[in-house]
Every structure is written in C-alpha cells, then in structure tokens.
C-alpha positions in Angstrom: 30.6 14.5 56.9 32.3 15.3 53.7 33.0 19.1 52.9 31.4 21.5 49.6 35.4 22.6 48.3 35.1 26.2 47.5 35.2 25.3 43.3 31.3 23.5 43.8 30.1 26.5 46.4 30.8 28.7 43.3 29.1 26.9 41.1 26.2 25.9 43.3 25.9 29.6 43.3 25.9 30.3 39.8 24.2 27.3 38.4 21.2 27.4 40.9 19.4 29.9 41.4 19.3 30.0 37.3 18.4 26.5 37.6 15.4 27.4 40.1 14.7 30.7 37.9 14.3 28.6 34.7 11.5 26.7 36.6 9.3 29.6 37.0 8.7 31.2 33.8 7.2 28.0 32.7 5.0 30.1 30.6 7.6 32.7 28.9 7.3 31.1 25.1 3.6 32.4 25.3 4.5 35.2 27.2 4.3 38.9 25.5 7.8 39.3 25.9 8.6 35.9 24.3 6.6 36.2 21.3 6.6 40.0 21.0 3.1 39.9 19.7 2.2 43.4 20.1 4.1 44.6 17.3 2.5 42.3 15.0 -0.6 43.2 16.2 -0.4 47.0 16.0 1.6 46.6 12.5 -0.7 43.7 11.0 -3.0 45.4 7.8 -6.1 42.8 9.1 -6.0 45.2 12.0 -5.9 48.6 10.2 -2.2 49.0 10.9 0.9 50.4 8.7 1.3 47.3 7.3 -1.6 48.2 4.6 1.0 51.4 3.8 3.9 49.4 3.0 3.3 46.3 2.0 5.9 44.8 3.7 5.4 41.8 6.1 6.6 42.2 9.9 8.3 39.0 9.4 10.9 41.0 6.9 10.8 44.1 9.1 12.9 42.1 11.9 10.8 44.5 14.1 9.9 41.8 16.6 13.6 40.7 17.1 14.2 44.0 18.8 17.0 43.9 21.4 19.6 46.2 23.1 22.7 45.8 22.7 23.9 43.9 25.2 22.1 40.9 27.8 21.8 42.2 31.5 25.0 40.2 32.6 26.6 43.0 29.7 27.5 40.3 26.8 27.0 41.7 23.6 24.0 40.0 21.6 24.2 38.7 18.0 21.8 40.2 16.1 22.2 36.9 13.8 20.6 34.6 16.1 19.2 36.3 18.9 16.1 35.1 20.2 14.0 37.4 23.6 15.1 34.7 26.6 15.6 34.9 30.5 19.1 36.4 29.7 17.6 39.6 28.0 16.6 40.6 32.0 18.4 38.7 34.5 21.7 38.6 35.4 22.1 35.2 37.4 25.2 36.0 38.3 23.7 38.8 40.7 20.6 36.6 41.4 17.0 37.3 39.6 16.2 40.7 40.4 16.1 43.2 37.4 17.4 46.7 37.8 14.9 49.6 36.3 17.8 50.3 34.1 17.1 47.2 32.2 13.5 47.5 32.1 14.1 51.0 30.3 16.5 49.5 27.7 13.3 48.4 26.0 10.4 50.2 27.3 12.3 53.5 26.2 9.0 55.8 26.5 9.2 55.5 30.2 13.1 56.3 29.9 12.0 59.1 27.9 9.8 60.9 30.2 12.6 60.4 32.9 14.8 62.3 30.7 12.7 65.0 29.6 12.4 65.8 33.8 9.0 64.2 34.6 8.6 63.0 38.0 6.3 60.4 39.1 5.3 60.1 42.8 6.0 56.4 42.8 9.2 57.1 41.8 10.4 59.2 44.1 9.4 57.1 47.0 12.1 54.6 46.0 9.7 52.1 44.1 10.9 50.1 41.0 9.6 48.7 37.6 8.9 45.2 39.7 7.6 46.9 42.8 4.0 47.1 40.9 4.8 45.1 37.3 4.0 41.2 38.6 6.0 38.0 37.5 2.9 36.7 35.7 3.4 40.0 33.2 7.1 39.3 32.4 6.6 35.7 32.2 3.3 35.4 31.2 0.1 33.3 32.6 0.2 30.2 29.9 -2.8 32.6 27.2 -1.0 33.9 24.0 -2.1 38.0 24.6 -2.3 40.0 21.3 -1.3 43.0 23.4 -0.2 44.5 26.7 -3.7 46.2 26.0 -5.6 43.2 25.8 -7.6 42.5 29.5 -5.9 40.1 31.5 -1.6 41.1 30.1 -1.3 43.3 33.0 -2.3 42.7 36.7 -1.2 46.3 37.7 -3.5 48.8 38.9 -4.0 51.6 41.3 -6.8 50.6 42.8 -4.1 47.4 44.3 -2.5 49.8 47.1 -5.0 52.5 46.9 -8.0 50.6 47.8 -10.5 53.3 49.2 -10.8 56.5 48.1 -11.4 60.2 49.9 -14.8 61.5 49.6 -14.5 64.6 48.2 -15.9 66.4 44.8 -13.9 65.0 42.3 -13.7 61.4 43.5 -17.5 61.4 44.1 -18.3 62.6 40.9 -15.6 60.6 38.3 -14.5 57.6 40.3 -16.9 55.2 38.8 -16.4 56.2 35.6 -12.9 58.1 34.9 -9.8 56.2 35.3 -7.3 57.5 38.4 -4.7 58.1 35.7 -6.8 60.4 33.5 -6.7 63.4 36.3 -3.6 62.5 37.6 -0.6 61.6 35.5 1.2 65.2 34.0 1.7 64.4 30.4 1.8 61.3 27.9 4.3 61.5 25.2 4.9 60.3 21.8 8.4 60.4 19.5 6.1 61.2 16.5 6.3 60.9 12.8 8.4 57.3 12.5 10.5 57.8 9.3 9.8 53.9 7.9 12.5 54.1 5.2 15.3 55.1 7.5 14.3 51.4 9.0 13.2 49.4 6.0 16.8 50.5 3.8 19.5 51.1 6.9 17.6 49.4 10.1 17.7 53.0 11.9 15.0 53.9 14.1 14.4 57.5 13.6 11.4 60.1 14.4 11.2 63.7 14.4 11.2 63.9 18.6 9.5 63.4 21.2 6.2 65.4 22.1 5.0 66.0 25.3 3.0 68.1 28.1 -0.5 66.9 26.1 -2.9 64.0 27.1 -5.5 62.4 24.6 -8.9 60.7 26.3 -10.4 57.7 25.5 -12.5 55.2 26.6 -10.2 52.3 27.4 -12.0 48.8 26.4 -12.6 46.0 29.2 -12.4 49.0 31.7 -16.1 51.6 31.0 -13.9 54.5 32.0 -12.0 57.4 30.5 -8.7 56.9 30.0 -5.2 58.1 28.5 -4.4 57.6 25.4 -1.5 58.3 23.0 -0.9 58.3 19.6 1.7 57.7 16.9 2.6 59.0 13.5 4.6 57.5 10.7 5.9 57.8 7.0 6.3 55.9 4.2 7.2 56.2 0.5 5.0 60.0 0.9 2.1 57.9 2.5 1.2 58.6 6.1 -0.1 56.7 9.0 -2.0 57.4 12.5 -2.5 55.2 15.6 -4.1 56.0 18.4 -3.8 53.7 22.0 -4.4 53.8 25.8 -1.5 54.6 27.3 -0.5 55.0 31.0 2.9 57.1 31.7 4.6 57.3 34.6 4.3 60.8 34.9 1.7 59.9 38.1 1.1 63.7 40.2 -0.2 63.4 43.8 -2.6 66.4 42.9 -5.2 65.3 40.3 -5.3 68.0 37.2 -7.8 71.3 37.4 -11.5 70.9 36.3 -10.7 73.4 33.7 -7.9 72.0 31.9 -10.5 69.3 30.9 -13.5 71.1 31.4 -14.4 73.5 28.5 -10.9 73.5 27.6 -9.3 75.2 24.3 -9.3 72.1 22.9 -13.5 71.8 23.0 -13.8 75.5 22.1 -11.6 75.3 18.8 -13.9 72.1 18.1 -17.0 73.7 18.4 -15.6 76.5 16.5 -14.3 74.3 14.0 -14.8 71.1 13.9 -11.0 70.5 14.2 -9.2 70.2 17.4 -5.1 71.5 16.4 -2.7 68.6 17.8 0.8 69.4 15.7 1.4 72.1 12.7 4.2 73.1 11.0 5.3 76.2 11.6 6.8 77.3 8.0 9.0 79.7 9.6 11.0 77.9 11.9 10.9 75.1 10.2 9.9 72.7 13.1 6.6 71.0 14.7 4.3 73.2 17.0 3.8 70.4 19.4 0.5 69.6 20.9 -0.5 71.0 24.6 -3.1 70.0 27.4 -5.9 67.4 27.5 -7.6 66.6 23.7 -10.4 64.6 24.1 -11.1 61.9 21.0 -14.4 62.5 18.9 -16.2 60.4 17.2 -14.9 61.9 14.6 -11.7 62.1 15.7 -10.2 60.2 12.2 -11.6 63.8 10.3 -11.2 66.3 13.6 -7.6 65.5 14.8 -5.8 68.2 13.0 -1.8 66.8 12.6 0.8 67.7 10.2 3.0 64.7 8.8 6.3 64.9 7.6 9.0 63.5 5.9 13.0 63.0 6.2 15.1 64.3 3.0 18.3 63.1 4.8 20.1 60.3 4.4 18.0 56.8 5.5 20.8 54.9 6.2 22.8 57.8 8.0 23.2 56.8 11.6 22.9 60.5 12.3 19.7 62.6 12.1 20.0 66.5 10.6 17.4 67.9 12.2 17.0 70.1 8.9 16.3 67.9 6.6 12.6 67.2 8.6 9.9 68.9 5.9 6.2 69.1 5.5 4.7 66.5 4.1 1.1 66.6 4.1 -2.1 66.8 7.2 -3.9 63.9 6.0 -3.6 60.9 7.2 -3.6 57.5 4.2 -3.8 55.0 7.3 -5.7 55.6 10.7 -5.7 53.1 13.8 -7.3 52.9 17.4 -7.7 49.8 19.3 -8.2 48.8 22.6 -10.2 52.3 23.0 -13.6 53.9 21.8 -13.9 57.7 21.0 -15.5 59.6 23.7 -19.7 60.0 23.2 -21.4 62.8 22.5 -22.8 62.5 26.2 -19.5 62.5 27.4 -18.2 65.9 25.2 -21.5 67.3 26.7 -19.6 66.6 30.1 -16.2 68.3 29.2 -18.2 71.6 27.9 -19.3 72.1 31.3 -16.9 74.4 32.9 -17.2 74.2 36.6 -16.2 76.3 39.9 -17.1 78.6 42.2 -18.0 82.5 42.5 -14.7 84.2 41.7 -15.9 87.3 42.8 -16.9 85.9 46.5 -14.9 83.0 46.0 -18.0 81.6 47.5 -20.7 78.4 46.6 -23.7 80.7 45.1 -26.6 81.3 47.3 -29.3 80.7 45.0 -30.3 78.6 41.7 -30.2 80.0 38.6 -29.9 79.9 34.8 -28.2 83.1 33.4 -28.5 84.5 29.8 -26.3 83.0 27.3 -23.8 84.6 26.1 -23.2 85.7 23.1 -26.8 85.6 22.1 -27.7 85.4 19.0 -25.0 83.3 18.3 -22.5 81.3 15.6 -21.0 79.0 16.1 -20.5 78.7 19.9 -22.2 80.2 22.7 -22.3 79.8 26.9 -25.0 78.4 29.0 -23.7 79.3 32.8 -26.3 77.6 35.9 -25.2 78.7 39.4 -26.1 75.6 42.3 -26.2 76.4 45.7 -25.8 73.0 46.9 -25.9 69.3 45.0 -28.3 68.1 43.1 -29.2 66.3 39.8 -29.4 68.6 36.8 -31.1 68.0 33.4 -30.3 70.4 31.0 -31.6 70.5 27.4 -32.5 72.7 24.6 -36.1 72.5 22.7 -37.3 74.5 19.3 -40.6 76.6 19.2 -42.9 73.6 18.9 -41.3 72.0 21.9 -39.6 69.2 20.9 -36.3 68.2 22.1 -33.3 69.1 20.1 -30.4 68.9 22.2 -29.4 67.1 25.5 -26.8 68.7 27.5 -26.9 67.1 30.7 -29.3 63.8 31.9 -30.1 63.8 35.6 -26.3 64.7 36.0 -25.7 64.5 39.6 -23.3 68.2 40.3 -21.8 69.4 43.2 -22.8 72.8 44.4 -20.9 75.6 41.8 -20.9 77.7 39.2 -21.3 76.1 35.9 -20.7 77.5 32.1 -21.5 75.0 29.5 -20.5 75.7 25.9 -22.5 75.0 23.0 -22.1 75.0 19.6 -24.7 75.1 16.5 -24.5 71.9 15.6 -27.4 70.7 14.1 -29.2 73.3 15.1 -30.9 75.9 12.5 -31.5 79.5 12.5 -33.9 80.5 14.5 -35.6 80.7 18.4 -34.6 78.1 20.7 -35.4 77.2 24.7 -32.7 75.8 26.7 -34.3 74.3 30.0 -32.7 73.8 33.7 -34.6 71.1 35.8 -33.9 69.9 39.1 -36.0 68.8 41.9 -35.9 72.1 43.5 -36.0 75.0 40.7 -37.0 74.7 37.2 -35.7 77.7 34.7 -36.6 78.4 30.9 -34.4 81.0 28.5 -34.2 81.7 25.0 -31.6 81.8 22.9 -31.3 83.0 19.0 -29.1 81.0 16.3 -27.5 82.7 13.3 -26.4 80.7 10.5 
C-alpha cells in the first residue's frame, strides 16, 4: 500500500474541504450576499428611495462593493478589485464554520446593540449567527431576492423551535395576529441622519449616532401581523430623506413587554392630542438629538404624523474623524419618504392600542360586575376616556352614535377581551360639537352613555 507523505496530508487538508465547500453554494452569484441587491433596492428612485435626492446612481456610489477590511482568513482586501465571494466568510484553513465575529463585520446593527449592553436570550444560551440563520440564506436558493425583506430570503423564524405556545392572556389574544418579536424584543435601533456628502466626496460613512430603547409597529407584508419596524434618516446637499422597514433585533426578552407600554401609550395620547407623534427633536440648548423612547405605532399618516428633526454635518466630509459639534439643525420635514415591505397600522388596529387594559388596582382584583363608566373628561377636546370593567371574557363591540342614531365611530368589533378593566382613549376626530352616545354590547350586558364634544 503506498503511503499519503505528510506534504499531500497538508494539502489534502487545505485544498478539500474548500474544494467540497465550493460545491455547495452553487447558488451564491444569485444569492443576496453575492449581488448585494438590497442596497439597490432600498436606494433605487423607482422605489421611492434617496436615489431621487441625489441623483447619483448606486453604481457610482460603490455602496454595493461594501467590505471589511480584511477576508475571514485576516488578508487584507483590495478595495480595487474586490468582489463579495466564499472568502469574505470562511476561513478554509479552520474549515467552513463562520465565527459571529465575522457575521458582525457586516451586519454592524446587530454589533451595535451588543455594544450598547442589550442582551438577547438566545445569546446568552451560547447560540450563534448560524445556529438559526440557514445555508440557503447565506448562499442563496437559485431566485434573485430584491431584499432580505422579500418572503422567501429568510427561513428563520421563532415559531421553528418554539412550536406551541402557552395559553395564557396575551398569547390567546395576539398570537394570530401580532408577531412574537413585536412584545418581545427590548429595543430596535437606528444610527440616524446618514450624512451622504461625507460618503459621496471622502467615502466616510458617518451618522449622528445610534438611537435606541424605541420600537416602531408595522404590518410586515407576506406575514398579516404586527411587526417591528425601524427607520432611517439621511442628508443631502440640505435635502432630507426618511425610510421606514421591518426590522427584527436581537434584543429578544424572555418576558413579553407590558400591555401598557403599547396600550394607550404616550405615543397614542400625543397623537390624538396632536396629530403628531414626537420621534427625535433638537434640543437647541444642548445642542444634541432628544432621541425617541418606547413603542410608536405607524399611521396612516405616518409620512405627515412622524414628528423627526433632520440635520446636517458642518464638519469636514472627508475628515476621517467626526466633531460631534459641528452636528446642527437642519430642518423637520422630510424631501424623500420610504416604507416597503410594511403597511401602516389601520385605524381598526390604533382603536386596539387606545384600549388600555388591566385589572382593579385598588383590589388588584378581576371586577365583579359589567359596566361602562362615565367618560372622562366630559365635555371634551381633543381626547377623552371611555373605561368598561369585564368580569370575565367575552366579545365586546364598542361604538359611538350621534342624536339621530347613526354610527359615527367604531371602537371595538366583536373584540374578543379577557376579563379586566379597560380605558379606551378617544379623540375628536371627525366628530362635531355636540351630544354623542357611546354604546357597550356584549352577549350578556348592554350599556348606553353620553358624552359632550367641544370644538
């Protein structure tokens, strides 16, 4: 029998299992990593995006040649003729398997919430970028995706390992139709207000900072649920620009959030009070953002009612440094506004979050009897509560008629609610001075009160 010498064990080794690799991603040219189609996507003016700001083609950007600075085996790259390849990821060297810290060279958001001290629960029991992330997402399935976004990019999901889930109020009530991620991931973030000149005259990536501990809602296409959503913010040449996109953070709590920090939040007050809902403002003082807090729900007219201040960078653009002074004001309009992949919420759904739920604080109790209090204030402009107490579950309808008795408002359709006590806010709407009914039913007790409208 004749003998492997050492010298062709070595490079059996080496050659190999990079021989067998490049076998399997058969599909990577089509693949969103090969072709980095997102970004043209997202940036492309047929699709609403900056492009229509700058007038500049991605193409010249170099955007979608994005690379770190070295391959995984830690060879520099050459900017000059670097194309995305197996190398970006594997070292074959070590074999095939790719280290998180790899995966976050590029997908820096998710190396950004690490560093800002988010935990997520899948983290901490020792699992990995490829412990949920399949090979068919890095190497792609043989169909040319125009996003991670699109159905079909990603085969991840919760409900993979989670497969049933525990009765209880929350799961009964929103499973079918609010995504696991929406009540239980902490924060999403965003580094906010891209600075497009520092790129377009010195190739420097620079924003004002990340944002955090906030959480916009959306409902995600291909999915019918609520889900979370981001957004980003960018300048150019004193033009502005706003995109809005589902996106899920690792940020994932064991404990889903509290009713109220959705539920008839500060965010739905200051829109019913206003029409606006406050995500970032400059403070003229300090001379810095005030960044956006909790869960913000997306109107339907969220491209007039998302209240953010823009600004601009009157440093250097080529500097390789940022002076964190030389951040200013720049305007709270937006030239350029974006969402895809996602809907705005409907007004059937808002009804949903101005119900506040929960129990007798007093007894800390379930109530023992139906009813529909007075609301309060009353008369009232421009908001005012409707609280119901349940003693046990049932479906609710609960609307609001003029004098002649027609319909004017729906607050709740045959809602099926657990047992609790419930305050709904309302605002004025399209409602008129005057006398107006609001109306529990259920199949049980049926409760009529009026309320008064100032204008």
């Amino acid at each position: 029998m004749r003998r492997v010498t050492p010298f062709l064990a070595i490079v059996a080794l080496v050659i190999l299992p990079s021989w067998l690799f490049a076998q399997d991603p058969g599909n990577f040219a089509t693949s969103l990593h090969g072709t980095r189609q997102g970004k043209f996507t997202w940036y492309d003016s047929a699709n609403g995006g900056m492009e229509s700001l700058t007038g500049i083609p991605m193409s010249q950007l170099g955007c979608h040649r994005c690379h770190p600075g070295t391959y995984a085996n830690g060879s520099a790259v050459d900017p000059a003729t670097y194309e995305p390849g197996c190398n970006d990821c594997h070292n074959f060297v070590q074999g095939t398997a790719v280290a998180d810290q790899i995966c976050l060279k590029c997908h820096s958001r998710q190396g950004t919430e690490r560093n800002l001290g988010y935990q997520d629960v899948h983290v901490l029991k020792g699992f990995q970028c490829t412990t949920c992330h399949t090979k068919k997402e890095m190497h792609g399935d043989g169909t040319a995706y125009a996003s991670m976004l699109e159905p079909g990019a990603t085969e991840v999901t919760c409900e993979k390992c989670h497969t049933s889930l525990a009765s209880n109020a929350s799961h009964d009530l929103h499973g079918a139709k609010v995504q696991c991620t929406a009540c239980h991931v902490k924060s999403v973030i965003s580094c906010y207000n891209c600075h497009i000149e520092s790129y377009v005259e010195g190739g420097i990536r620079r924003h004002y900072g990340p944002q955090r501990d906030f959480i916009f809602l959306v409902n995600r296409e291909g999915t019918g649920k609520v889900y979370p959503a981001s957004f980003q913010t960018a300048s150019y040449d004193g033009k502005t620009f706003l995109a809005i996109a589902p996106f899920t953070p690792h940020t994932v709590m064991k404990e889903g959030r509290a009713c109220a920090e959705c539920h008839n939040n500060a965010a739905i007050q200051e829109y019913d009070q206003t029409g606006k809902i406050t995500v970032t403002k400059w403070d003229t003082t300090q001379k810095k953002i005030i960044s956006p807090t909790g869960v913000i729900p997306i109107t339907s007219d969220w491209q007039q009612g998302l209240q953010i201040d823009y600004l601009d960078y009157t440093g250097d653009p080529k500097s390789t440094t940022t002076d964190p002074t030389k951040w200013v004001f720049l305007k709270s309009t937006a030239d350029g506004q974006q969402m895809l992949y996602a809907q705005s919420l409907t007004a059937e759904q808002l009804n949903k979050l101005r119900l506040a739920v929960g129990v007798e604080e007093k007894q800390n109790t379930l109530p023992e009897a139906f009813r529909l209090m007075q609301n309060y204030p009353n008369p009232f402009n421009p908001a005012t509560t409707i609280e119901f107490h349940l003693p046990s579950p049932t479906v609710v309808t609960l609307k609001i008629y003029n004098l002649m008795g027609f319909e004017m408002k729906t607050l709740l359709s045959n809602e099926k609610l657990d047992a609790g006590v419930y305050k709904f806010s309302v605002g004025i709407d399209e409602l008129t001075s005057g006398v107006y009914f609001y109306q529990l039913v259920t199949p049980a007790f049926t409760q009529t009160r009026k309320m008064t409208v100032l204008r």
